[in-house]
N, CA, C and O atoms as a GROMACS GRO file, in nm:
protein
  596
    1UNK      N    1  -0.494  11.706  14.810
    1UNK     CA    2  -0.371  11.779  14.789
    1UNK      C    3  -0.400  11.890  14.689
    1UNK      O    4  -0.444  11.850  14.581
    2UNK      N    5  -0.389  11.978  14.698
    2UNK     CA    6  -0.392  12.139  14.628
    2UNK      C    7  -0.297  12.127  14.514
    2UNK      O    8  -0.228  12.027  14.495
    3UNK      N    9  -0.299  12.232  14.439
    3UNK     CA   10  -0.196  12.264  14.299
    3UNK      C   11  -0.099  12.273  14.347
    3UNK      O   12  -0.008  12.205  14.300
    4UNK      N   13  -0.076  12.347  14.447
    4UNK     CA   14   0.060  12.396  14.520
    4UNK      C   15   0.160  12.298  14.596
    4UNK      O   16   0.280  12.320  14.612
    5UNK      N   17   0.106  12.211  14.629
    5UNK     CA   18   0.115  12.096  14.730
    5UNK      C   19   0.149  11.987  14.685
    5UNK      O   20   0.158  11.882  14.750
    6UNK      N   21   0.183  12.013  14.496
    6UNK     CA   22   0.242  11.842  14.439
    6UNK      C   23   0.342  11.884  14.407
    6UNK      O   24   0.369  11.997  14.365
    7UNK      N   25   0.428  11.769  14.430
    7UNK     CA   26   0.569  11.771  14.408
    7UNK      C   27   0.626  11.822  14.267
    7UNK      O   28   0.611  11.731  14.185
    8UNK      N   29   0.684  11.933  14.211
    8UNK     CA   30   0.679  11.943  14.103
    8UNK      C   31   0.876  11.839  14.058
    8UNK      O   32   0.973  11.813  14.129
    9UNK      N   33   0.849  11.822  13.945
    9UNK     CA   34   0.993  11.760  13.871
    9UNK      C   35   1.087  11.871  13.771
    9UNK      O   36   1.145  11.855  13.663
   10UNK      N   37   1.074  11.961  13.841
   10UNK     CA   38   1.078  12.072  13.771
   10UNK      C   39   1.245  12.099  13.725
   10UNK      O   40   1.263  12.192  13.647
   11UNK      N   41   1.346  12.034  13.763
   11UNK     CA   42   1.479  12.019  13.740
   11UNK      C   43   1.512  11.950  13.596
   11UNK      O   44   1.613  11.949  13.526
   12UNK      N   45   1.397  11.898  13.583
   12UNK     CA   46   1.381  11.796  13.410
   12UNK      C   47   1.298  11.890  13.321
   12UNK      O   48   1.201  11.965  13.335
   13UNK      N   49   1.379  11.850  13.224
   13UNK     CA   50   1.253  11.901  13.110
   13UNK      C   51   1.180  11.796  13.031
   13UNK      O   52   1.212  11.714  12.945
   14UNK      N   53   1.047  11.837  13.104
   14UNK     CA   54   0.901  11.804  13.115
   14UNK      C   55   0.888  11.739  13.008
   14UNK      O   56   0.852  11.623  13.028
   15UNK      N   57   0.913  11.780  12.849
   15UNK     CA   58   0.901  11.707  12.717
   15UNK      C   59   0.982  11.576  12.683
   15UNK      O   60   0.961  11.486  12.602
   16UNK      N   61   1.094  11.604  12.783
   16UNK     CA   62   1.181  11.454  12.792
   16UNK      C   63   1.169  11.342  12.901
   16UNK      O   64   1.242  11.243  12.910
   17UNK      N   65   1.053  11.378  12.992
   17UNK     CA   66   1.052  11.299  13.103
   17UNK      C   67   0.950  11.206  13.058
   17UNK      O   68   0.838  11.213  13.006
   18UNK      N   69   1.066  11.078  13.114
   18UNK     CA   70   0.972  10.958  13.130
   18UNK      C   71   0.843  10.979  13.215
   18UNK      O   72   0.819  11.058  13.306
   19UNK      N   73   0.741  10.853  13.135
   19UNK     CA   74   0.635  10.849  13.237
   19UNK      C   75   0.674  10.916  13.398
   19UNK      O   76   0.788  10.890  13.436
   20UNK      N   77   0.597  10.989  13.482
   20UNK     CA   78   0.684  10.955  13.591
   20UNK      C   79   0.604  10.882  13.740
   20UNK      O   80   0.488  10.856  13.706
   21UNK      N   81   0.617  10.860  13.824
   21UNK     CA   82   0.521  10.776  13.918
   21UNK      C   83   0.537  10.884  14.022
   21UNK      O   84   0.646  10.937  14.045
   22UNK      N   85   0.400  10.922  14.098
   22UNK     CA   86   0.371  10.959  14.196
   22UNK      C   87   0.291  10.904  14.310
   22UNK      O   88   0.177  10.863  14.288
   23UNK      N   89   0.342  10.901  14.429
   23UNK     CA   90   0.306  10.825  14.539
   23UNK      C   91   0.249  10.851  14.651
   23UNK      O   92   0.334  10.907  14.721
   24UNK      N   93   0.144  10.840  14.713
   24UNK     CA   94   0.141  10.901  14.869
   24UNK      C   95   0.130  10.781  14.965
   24UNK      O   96   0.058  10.682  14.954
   25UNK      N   97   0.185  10.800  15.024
   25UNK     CA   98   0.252  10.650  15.096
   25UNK      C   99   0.182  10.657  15.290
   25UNK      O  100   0.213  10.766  15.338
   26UNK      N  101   0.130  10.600  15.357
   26UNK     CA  102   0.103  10.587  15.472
   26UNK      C  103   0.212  10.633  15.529
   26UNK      O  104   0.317  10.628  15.465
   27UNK      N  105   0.213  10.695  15.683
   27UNK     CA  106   0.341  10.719  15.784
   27UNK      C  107   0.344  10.619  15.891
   27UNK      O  108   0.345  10.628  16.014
   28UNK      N  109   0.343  10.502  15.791
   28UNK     CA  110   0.416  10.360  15.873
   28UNK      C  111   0.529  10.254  15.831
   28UNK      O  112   0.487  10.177  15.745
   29UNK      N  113   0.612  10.240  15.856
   29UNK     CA  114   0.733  10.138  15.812
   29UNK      C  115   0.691  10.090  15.754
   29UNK      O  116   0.738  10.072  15.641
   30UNK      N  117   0.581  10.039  15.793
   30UNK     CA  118   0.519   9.892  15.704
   30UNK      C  119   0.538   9.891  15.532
   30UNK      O  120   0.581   9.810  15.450
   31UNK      N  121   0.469  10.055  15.525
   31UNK     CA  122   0.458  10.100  15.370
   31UNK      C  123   0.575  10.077  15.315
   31UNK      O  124   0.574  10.004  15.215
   32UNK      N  125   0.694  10.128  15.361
   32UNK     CA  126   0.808  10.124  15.310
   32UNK      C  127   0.850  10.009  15.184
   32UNK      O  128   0.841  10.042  15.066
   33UNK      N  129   0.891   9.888  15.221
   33UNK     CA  130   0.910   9.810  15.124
   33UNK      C  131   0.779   9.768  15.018
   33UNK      O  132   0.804   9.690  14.926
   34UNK      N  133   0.643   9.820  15.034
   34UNK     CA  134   0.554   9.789  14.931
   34UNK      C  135   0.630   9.920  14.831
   34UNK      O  136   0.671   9.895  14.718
   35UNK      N  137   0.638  10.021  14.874
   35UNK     CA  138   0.647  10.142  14.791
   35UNK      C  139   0.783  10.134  14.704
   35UNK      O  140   0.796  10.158  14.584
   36UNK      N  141   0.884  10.093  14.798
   36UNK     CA  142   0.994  10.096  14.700
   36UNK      C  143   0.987   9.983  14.557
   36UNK      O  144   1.037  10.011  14.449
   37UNK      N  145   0.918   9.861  14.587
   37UNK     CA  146   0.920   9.795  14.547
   37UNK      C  147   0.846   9.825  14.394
   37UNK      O  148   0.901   9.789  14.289
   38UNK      N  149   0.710   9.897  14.399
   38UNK     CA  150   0.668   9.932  14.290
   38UNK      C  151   0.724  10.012  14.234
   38UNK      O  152   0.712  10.020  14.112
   39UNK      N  153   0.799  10.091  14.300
   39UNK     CA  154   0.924  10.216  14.217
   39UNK      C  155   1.018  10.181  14.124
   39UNK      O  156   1.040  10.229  14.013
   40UNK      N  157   1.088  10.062  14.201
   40UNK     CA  158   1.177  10.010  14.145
   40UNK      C  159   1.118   9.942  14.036
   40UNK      O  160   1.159   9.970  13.923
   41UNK      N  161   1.028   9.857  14.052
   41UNK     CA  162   0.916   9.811  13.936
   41UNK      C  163   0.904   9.903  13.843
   41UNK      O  164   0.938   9.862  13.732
   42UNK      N  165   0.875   9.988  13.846
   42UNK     CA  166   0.811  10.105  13.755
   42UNK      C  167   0.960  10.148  13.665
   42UNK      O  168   0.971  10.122  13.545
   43UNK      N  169   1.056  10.209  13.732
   43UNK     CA  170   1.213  10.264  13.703
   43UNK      C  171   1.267  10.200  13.627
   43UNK      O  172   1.330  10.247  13.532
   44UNK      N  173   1.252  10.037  13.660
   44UNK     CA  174   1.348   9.922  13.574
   44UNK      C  175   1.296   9.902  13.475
   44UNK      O  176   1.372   9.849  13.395
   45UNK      N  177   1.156   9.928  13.423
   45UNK     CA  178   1.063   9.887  13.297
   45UNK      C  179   1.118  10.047  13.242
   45UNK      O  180   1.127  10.035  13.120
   46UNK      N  181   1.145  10.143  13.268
   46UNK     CA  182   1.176  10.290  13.231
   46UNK      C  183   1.310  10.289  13.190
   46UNK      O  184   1.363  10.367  13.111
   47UNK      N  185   1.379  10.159  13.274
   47UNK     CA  186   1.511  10.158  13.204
   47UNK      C  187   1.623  10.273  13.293
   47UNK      O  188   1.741  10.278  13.260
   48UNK      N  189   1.564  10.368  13.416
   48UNK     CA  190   1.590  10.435  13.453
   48UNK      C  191   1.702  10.420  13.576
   48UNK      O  192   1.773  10.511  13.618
   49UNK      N  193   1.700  10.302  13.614
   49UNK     CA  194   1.817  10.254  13.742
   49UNK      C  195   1.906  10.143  13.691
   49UNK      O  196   1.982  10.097  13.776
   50UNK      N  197   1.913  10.095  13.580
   50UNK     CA  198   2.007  10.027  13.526
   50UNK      C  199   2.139  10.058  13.560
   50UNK      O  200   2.188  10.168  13.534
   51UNK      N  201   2.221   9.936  13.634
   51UNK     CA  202   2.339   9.951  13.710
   51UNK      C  203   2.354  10.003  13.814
   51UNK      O  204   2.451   9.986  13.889
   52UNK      N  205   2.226  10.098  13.838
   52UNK     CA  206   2.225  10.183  14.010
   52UNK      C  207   2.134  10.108  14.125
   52UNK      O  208   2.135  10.136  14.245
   53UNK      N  209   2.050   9.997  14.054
   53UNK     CA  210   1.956   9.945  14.194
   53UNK      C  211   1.984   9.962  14.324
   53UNK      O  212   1.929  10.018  14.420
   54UNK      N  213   2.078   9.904  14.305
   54UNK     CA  214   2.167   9.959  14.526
   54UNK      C  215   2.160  10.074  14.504
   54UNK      O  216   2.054  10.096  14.562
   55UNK      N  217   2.197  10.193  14.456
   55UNK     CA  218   2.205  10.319  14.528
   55UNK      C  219   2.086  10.356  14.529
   55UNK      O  220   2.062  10.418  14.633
   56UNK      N  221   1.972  10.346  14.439
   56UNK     CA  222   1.884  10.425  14.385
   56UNK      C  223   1.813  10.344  14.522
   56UNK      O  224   1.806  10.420  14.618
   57UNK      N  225   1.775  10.247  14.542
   57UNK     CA  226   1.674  10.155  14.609
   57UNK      C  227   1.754  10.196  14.788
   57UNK      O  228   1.702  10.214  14.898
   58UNK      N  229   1.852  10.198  14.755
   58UNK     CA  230   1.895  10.212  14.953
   58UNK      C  231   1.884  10.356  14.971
   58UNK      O  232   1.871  10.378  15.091
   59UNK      N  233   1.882  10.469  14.900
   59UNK     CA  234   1.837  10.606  14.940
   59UNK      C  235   1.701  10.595  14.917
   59UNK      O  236   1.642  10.664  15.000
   60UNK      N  237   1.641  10.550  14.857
   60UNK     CA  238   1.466  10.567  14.880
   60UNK      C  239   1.392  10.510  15.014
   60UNK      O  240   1.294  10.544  15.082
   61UNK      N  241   1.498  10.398  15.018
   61UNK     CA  242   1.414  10.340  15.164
   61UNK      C  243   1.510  10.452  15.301
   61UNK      O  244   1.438  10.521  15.372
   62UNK      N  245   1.597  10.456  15.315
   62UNK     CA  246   1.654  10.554  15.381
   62UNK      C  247   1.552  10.710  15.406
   62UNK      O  248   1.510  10.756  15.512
   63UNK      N  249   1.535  10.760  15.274
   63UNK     CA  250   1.484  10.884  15.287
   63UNK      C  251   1.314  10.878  15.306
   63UNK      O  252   1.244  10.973  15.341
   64UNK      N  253   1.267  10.742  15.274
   64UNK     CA  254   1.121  10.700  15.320
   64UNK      C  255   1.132  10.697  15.460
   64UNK      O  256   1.057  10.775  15.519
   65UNK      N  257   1.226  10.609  15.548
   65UNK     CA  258   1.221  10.556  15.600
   65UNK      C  259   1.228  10.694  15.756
   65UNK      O  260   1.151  10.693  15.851
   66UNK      N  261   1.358  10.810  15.732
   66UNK     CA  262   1.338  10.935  15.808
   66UNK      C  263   1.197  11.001  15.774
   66UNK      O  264   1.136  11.038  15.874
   67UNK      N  265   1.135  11.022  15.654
   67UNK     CA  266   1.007  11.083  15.652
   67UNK      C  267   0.879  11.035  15.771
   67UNK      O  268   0.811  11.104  15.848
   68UNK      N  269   0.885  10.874  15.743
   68UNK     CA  270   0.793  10.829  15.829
   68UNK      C  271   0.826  10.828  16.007
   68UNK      O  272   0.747  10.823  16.101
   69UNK      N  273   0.979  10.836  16.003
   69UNK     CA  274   0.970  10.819  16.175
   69UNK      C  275   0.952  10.945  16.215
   69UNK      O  276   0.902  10.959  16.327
   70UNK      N  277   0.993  11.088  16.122
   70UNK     CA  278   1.045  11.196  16.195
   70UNK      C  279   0.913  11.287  16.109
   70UNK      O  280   0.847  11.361  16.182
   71UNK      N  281   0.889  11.284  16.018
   71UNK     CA  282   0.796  11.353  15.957
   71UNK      C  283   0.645  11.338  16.000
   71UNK      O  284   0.556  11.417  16.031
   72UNK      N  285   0.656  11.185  15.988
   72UNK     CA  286   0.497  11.138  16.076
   72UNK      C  287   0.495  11.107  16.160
   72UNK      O  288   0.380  11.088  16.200
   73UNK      N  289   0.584  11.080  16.242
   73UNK     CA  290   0.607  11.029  16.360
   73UNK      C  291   0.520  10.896  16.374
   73UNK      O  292   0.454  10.879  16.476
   74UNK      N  293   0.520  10.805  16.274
   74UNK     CA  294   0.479  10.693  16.251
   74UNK      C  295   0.333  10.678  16.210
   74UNK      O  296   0.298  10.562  16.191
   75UNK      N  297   0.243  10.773  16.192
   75UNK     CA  298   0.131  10.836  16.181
   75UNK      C  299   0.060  10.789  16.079
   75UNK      O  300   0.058  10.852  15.973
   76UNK      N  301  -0.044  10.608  16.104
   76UNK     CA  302  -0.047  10.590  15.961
   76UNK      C  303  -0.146  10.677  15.888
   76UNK      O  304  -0.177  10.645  15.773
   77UNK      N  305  -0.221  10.828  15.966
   77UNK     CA  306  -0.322  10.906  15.920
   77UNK      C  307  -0.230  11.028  15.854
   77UNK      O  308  -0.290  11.124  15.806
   78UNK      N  309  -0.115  11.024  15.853
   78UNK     CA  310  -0.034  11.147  15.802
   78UNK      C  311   0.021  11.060  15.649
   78UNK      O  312   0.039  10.938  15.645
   79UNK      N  313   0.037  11.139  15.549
   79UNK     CA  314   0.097  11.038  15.446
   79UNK      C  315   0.250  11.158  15.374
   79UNK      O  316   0.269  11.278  15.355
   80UNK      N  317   0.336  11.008  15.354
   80UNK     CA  318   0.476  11.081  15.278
   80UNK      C  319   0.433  11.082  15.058
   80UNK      O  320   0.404  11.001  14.970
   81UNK      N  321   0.448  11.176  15.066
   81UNK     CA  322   0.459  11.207  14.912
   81UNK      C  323   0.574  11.142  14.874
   81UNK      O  324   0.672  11.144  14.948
   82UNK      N  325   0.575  11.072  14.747
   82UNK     CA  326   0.726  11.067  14.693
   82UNK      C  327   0.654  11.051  14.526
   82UNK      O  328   0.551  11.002  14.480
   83UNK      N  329   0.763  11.118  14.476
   83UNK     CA  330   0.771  11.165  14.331
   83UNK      C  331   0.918  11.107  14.216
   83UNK      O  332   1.024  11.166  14.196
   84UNK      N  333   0.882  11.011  14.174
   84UNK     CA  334   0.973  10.995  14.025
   84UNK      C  335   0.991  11.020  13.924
   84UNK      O  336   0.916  10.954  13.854
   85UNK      N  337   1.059  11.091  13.861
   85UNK     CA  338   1.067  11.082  13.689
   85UNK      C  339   1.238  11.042  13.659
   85UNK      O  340   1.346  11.070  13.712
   86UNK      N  341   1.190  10.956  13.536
   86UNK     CA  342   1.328  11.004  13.447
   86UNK      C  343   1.366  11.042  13.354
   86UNK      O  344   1.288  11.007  13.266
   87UNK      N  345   1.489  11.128  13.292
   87UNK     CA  346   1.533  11.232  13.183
   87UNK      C  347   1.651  11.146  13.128
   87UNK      O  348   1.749  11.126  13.200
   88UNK      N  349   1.644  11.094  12.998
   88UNK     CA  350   1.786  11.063  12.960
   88UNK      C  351   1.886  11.153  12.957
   88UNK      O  352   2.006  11.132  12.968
   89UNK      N  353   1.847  11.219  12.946
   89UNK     CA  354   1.980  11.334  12.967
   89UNK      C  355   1.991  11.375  13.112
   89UNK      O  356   2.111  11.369  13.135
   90UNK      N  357   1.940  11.407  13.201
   90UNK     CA  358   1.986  11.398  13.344
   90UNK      C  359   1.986  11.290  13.438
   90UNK      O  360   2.068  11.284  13.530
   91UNK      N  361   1.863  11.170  13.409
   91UNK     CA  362   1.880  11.071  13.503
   91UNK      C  363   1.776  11.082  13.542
   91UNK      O  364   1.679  11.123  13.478
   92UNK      N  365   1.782  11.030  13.712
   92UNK     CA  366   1.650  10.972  13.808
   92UNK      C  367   1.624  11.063  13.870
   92UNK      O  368   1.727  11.121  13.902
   93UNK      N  369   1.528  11.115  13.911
   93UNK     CA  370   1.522  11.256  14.030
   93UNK      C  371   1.418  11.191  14.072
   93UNK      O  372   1.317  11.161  14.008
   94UNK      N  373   1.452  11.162  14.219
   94UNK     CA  374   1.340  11.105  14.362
   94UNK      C  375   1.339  11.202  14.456
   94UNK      O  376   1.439  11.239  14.518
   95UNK      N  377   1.161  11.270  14.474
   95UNK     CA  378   1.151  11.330  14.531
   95UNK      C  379   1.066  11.267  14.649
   95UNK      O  380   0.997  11.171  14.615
   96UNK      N  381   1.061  11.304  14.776
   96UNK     CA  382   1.026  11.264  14.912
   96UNK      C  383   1.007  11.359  15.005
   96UNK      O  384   1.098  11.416  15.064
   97UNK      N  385   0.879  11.381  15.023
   97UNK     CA  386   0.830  11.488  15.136
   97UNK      C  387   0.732  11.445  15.190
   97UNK      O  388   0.643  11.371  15.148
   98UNK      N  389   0.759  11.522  15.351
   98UNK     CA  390   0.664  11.455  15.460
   98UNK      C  391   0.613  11.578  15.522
   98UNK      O  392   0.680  11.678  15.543
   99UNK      N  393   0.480  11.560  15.551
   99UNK     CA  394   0.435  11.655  15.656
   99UNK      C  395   0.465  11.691  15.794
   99UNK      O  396   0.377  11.751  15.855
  100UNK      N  397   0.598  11.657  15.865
  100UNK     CA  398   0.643  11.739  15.971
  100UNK      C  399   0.738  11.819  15.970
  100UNK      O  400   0.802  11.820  15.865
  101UNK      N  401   0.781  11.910  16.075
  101UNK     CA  402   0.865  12.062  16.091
  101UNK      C  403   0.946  12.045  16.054
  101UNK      O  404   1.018  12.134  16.099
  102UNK      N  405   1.012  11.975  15.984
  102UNK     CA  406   1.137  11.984  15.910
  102UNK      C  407   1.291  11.962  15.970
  102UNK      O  408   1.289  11.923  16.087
  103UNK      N  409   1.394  11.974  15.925
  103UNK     CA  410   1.517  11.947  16.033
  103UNK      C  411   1.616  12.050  15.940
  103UNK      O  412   1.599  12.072  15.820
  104UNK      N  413   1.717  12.105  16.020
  104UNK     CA  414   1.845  12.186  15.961
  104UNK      C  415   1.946  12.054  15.931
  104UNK      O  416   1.986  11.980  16.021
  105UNK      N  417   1.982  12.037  15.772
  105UNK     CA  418   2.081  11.942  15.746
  105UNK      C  419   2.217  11.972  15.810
  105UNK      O  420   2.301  11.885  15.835
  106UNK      N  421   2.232  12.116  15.837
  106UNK     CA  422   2.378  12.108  15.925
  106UNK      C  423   2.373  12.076  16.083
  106UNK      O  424   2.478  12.076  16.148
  107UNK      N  425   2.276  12.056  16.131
  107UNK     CA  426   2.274  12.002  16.324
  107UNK      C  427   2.267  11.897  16.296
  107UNK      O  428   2.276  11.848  16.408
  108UNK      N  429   2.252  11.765  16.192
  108UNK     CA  430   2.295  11.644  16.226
  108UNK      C  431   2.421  11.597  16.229
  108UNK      O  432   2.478  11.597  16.119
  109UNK      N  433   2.484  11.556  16.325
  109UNK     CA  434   2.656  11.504  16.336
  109UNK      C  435   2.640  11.411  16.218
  109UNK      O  436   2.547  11.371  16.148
  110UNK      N  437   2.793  11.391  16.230
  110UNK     CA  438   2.895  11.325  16.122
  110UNK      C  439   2.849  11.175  16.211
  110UNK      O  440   2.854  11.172  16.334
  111UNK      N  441   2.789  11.010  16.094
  111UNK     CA  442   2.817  10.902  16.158
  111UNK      C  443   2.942  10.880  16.188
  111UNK      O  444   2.955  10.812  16.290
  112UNK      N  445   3.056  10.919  16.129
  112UNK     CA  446   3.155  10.849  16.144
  112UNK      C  447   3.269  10.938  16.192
  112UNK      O  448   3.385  10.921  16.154
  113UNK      N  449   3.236  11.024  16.269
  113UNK     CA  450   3.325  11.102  16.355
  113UNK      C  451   3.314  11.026  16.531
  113UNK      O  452   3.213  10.964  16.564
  114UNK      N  453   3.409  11.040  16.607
  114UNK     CA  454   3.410  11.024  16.736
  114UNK      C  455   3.280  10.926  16.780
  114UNK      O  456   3.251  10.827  16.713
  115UNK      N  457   3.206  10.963  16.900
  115UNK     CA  458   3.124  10.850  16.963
  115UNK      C  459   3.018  10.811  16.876
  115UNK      O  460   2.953  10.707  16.889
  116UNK      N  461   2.999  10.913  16.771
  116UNK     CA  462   2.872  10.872  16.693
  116UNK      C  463   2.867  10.761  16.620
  116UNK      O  464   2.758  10.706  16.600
  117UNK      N  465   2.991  10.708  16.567
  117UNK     CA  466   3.016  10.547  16.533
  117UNK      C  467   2.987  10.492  16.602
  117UNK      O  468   3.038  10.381  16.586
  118UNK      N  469   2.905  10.497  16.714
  118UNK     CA  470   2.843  10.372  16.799
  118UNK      C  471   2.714  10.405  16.804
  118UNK      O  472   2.643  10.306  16.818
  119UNK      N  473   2.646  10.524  16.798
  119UNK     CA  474   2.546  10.546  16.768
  119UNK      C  475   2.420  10.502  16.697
  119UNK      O  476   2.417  10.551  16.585
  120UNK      N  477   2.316  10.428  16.724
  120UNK     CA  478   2.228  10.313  16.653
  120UNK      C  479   2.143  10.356  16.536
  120UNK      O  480   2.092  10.273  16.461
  121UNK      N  481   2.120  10.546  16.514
  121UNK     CA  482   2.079  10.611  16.428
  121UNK      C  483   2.144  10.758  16.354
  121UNK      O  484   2.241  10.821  16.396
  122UNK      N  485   2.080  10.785  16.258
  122UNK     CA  486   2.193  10.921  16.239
  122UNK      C  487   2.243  10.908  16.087
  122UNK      O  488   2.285  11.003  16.022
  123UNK      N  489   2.229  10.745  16.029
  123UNK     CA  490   2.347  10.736  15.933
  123UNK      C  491   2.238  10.784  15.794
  123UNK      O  492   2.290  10.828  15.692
  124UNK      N  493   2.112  10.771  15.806
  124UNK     CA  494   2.043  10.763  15.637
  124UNK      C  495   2.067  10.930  15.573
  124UNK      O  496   2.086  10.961  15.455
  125UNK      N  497   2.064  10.977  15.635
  125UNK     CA  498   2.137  11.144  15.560
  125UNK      C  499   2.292  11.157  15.477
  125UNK      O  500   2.331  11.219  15.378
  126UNK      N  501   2.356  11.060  15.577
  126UNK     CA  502   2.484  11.055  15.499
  126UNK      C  503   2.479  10.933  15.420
  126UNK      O  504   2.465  10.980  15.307
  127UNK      N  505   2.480  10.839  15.411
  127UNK     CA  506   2.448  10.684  15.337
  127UNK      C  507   2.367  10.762  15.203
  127UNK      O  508   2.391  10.726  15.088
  128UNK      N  509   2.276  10.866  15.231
  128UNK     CA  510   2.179  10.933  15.062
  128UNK      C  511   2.291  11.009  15.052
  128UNK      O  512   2.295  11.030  14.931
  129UNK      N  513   2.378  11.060  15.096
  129UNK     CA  514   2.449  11.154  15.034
  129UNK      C  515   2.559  11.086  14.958
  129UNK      O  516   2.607  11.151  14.866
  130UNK      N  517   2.595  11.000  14.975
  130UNK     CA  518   2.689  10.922  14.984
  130UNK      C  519   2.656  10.848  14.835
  130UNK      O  520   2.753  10.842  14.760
  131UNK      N  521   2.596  10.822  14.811
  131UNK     CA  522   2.509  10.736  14.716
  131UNK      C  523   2.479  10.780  14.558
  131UNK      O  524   2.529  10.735  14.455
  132UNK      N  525   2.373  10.890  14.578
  132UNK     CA  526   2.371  10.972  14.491
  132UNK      C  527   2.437  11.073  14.482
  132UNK      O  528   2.511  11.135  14.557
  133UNK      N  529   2.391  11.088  14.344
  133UNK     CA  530   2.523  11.225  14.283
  133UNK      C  531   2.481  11.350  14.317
  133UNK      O  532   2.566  11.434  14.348
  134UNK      N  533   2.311  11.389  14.316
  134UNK     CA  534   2.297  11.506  14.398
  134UNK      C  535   2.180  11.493  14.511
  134UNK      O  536   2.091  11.408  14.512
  135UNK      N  537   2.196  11.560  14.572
  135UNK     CA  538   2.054  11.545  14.724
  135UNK      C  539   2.110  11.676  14.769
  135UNK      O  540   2.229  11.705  14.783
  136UNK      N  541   1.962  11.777  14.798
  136UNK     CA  542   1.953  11.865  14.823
  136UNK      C  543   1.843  11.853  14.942
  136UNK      O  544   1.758  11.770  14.910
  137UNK      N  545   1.820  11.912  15.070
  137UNK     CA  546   1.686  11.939  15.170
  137UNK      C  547   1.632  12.068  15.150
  137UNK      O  548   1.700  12.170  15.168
  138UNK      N  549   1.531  12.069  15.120
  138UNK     CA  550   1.408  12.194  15.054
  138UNK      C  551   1.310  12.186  15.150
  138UNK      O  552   1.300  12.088  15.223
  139UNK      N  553   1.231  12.288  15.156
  139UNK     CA  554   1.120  12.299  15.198
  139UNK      C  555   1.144  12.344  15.404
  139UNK      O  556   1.077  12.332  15.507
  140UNK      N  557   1.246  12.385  15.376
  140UNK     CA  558   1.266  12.357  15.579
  140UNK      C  559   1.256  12.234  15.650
  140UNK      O  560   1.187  12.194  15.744
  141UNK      N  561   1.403  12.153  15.527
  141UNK     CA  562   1.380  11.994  15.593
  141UNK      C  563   1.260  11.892  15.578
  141UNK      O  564   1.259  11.774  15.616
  142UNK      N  565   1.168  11.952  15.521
  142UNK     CA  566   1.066  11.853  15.505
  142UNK      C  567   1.032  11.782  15.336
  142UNK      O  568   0.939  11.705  15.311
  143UNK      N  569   1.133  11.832  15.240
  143UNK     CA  570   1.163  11.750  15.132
  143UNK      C  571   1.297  11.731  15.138
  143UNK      O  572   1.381  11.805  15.190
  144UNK      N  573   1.316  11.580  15.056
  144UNK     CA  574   1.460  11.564  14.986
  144UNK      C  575   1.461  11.540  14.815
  144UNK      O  576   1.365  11.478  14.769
  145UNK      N  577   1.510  11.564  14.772
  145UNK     CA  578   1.535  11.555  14.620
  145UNK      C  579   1.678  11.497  14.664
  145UNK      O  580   1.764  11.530  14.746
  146UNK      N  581   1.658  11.364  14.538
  146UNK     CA  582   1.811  11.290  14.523
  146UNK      C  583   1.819  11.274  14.366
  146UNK      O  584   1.714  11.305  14.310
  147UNK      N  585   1.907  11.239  14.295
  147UNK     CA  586   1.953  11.297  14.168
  147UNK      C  587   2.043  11.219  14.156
  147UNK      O  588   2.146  11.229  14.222
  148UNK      N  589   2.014  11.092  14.036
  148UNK     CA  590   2.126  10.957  14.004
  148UNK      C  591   2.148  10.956  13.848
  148UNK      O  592   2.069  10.915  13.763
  149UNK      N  593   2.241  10.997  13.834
  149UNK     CA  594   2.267  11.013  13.695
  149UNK      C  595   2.303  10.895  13.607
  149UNK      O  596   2.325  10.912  13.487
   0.00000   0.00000   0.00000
């Protein structure tokens, strides 16, 4: 991975950020719950998800979980980046980027409009939005930054 090519935490200031953990994770499900698991490991000794575990832990596997189907297309030779720090003064910032073409956050429908409530996928974009206090898509869909104060 190049200079250019690491996730920067650049929304924090750097002199106040906790340790922070950086990850490159296989593009297979499988990875999923090893990775969150050391995050959350890492966050809770940081003191950094106290009272948020559900939100913080169900948008990471959510936003892992679109990287690897749609980014790698399950690819365990492609790998998802994900990036933690925390700022007492701003909170948790989880960053998550994958190496495929990216998606426009406005062409995914609403889960919970009309037929799409029956729909078997669709919901982890809104469920992270839903959750945390900020989430932004960068990079042409191929990062998310989420933001738990």
């Amino acid at each position: 991975m190049s200079q250019d090519d690491r996730i920067p935490c650049v929304e924090f200031d750097r002199d106040r950020l906790e340790p922070r953990l950086s990850l490159e994770i296989p593009g297979q499900v499988e990875s999923i719950s090893p990775a969150v698991e050391e995050i959350l490991a890492v966050t809770e000794r940081m003191g950094c998800t106290a009272g948020r575990e559900f939100e913080v832990e169900t948008s990471l596997r959510e936003a892992l979980a679109n990287a690897i189907r749609h980014g790698c297309e399950r690819d365990p030779n492609k790998k998802v980046q994900v990036c933690v720090a925390c700022d007492d003064a701003r909170g948790m910032l989880i960053v998550v980027r994958d190496p495929g073409p990216g998606f426009d956050p406005e062409s995914i429908p609403s889960p919970v409009q009309g037929e799409n409530l029956f729909t078997q996928g669709g919901r982890g974009i809104f469920l992270i939005n839903e959750l945390m206090d900020e989430v932004s898509i960068e990079r042409g869909g191929t990062e998310i930054r989420m933001l738990k104060r």
